[in-house]
C-alpha positions as CSV (number, residue, x, y, z in Angstrom):
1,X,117.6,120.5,122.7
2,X,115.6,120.0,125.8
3,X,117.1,119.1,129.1
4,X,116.4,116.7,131.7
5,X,116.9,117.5,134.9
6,X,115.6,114.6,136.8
7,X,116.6,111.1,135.6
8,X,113.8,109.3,133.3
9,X,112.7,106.0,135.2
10,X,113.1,103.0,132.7
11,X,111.4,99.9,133.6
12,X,113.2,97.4,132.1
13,X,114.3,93.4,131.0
14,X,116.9,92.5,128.7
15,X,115.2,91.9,125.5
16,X,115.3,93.2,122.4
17,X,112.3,95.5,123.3
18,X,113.7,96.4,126.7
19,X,117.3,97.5,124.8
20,X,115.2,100.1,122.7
21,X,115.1,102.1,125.5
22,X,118.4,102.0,127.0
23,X,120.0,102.2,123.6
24,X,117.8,105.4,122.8
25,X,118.0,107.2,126.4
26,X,122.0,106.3,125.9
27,X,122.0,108.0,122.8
28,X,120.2,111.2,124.0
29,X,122.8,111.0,126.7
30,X,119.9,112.3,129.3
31,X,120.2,110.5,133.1
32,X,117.6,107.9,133.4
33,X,117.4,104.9,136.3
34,X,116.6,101.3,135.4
35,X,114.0,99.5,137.5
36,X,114.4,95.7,136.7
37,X,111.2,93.7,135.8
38,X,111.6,90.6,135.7
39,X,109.8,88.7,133.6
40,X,110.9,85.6,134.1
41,X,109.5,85.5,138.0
42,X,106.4,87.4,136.5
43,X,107.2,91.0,138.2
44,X,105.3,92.4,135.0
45,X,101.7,91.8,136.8
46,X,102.6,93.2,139.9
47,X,99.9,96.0,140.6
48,X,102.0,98.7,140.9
49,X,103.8,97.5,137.3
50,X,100.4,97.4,135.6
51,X,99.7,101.4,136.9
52,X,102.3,102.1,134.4
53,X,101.7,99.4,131.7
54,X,98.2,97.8,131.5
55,X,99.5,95.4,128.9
56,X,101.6,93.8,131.4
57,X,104.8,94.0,129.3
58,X,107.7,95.7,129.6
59,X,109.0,98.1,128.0
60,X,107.7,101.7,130.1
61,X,108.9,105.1,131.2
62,X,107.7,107.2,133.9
63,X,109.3,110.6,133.2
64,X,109.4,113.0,136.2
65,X,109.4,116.5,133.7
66,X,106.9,115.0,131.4
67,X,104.5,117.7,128.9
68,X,103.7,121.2,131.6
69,X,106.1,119.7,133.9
70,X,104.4,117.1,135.5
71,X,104.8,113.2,135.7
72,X,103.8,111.6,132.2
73,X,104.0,107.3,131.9
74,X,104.7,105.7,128.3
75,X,104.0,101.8,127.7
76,X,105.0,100.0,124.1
77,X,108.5,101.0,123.0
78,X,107.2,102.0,119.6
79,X,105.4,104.9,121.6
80,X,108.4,105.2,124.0
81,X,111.0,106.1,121.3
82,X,108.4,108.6,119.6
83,X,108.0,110.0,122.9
84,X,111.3,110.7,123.9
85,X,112.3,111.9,120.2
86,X,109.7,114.2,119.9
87,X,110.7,115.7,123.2
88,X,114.5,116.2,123.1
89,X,114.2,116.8,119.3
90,X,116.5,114.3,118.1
91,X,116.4,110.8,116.4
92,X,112.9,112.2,114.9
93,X,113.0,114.4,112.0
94,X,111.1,117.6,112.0
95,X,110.4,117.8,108.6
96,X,106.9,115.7,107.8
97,X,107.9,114.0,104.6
98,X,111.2,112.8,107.2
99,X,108.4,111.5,109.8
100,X,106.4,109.5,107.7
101,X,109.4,107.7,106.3
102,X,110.5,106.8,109.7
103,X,106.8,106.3,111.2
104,X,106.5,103.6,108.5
105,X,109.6,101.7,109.5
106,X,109.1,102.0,113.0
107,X,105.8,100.5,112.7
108,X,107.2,97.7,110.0
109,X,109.2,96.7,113.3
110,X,106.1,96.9,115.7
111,X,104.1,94.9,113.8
112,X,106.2,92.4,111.9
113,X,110.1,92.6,112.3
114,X,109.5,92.4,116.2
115,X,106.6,89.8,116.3
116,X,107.2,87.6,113.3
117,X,111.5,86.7,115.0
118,X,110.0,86.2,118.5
119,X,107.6,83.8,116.6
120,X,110.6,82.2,115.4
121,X,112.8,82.5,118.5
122,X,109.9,80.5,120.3
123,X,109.4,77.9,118.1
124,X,112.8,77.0,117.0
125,X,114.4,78.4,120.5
126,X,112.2,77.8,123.6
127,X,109.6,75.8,122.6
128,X,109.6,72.4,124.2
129,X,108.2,70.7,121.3
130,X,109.4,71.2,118.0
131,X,107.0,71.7,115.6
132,X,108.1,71.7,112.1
133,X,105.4,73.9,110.5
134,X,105.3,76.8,112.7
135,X,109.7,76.7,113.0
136,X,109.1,76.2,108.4
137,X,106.2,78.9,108.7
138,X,108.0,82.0,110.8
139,X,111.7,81.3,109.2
140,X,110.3,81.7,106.0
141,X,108.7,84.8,107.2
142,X,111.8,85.9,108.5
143,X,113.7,85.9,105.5
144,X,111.3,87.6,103.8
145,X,111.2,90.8,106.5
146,X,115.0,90.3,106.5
147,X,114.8,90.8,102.7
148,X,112.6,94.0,102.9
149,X,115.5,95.2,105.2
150,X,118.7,94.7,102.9
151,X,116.5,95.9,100.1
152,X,115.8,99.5,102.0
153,X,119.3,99.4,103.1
154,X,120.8,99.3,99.6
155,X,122.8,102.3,98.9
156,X,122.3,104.0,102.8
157,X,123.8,104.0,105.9
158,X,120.6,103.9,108.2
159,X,117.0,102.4,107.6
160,X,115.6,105.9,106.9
161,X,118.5,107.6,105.5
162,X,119.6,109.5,108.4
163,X,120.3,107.4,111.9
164,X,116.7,107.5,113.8
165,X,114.1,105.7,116.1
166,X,113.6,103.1,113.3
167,X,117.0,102.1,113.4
168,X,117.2,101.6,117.2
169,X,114.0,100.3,117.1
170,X,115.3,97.2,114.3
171,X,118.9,96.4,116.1
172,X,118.1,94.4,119.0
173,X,115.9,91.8,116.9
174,X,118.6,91.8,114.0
175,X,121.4,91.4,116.2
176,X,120.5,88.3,117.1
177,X,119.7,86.8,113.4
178,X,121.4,83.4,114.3
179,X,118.7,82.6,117.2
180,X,116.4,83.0,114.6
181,X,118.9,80.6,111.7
182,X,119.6,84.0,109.5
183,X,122.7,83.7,107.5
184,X,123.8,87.8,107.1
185,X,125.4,86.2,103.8
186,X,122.5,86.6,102.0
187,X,121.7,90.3,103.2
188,X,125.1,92.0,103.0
189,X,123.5,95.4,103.4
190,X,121.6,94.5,106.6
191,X,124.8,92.9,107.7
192,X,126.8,96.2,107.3
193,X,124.1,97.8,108.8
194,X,124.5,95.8,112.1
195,X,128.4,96.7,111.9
196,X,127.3,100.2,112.0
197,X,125.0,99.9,114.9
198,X,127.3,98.2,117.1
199,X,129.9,100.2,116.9
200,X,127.9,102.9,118.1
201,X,129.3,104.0,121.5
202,X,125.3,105.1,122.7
203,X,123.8,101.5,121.4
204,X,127.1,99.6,122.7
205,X,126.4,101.3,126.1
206,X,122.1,100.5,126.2
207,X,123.2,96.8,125.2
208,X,125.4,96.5,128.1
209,X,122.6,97.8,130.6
210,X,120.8,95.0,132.7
């Protein structure tokens, strides 16, 4: 496994994107320093902010021994956790059959698990007016992703069979099925699966940072 000498620097808020990181850097166990962004005051369009992440959202890494040894910068978590598994040689399998399993969850997160519950969060959470459609239109989507889940779950431990970046990709969003009116009754499987992840010392650890 590769070493780190000098810590990573995380740029970070406590969301379920922002606890990828912690939770996977935890899990490597490699030393990495936590530079709050907070979002809510807008520090994610601060110049030097956007140097590192154009998209003006947090998630990003700067890490000090990136590829040749010099500085390297990583914005989306998605690319983060590929990143840093592909580099210490963990979480990520080696063997390609292995990668595309896990690419495709990892990416089922990016581009619906992760979007479609903040949808929901918003609209049934923060939104000052309460539309009924759009709170109808992304719970029903919701369940649906939540479905996928307990379905690839069934008989297995972790999303891709062995514990990886998909996993700790998934856990912040599913942790916090209630904000988004998820009953675990009716996915048992995704419901262990949550059990599991939490009791993880490394994910209990990234949760608690911030």
């Amino acid at each position: 496994m590769t070493t780190q000498n000098s810590p990573i620097d995380l740029y970070f808020w406590t969301t379920p994107n922002g606890y990828k990181i912690s939770i996977m850097l935890e899990e490597l166990g490699v030393p990495y320093t936590v530079h709050k962004v907070n979002i809510g005051k807008g520090e994610q369009f601060e110049p030097a902010f956007l140097k590192i992440s154009p998209n003006n959202r947090i998630p990003a890494i700067v890490d000090p021994e990136g590829p040749g040894g010099a500085p390297i910068s990583v914005f989306e978590s998605g690319a983060i956790l590929k990143y840093l598994g592909e580099k210490f040689n963990k979480f990520y399998p080696n063997d390609k059959r292995a990668q595309v399993k896990v690419d495709e969850w990892l990416n089922w997160q990016m581009g619906g698990f992760g979007p479609m519950l903040g949808q929901m969060h918003h609209f049934a959470v923060f939104a000052k007016e309460k539309i009924p459609y759009a709170i109808e239109r992304y719970h029903t989507e919701a369940k649906r992703l939540y479905g996928v889940l307990d379905r690839q779950l069934e008989g297995q431990d972790y999303i891709a069979g062995e514990f990886s970046i998909a996993d700790i990709a998934t856990i912040g969003w599913a942790r916090v099925h209630e904000k988004q009116q998820i009953d675990m009754a009716d996915f048992p499987n995704v419901g262990r699966w949550i059990e599991r992840m939490l009791a993880r010392p490394g994910v209990k650890r990234g949760f608690e940072v911030g």
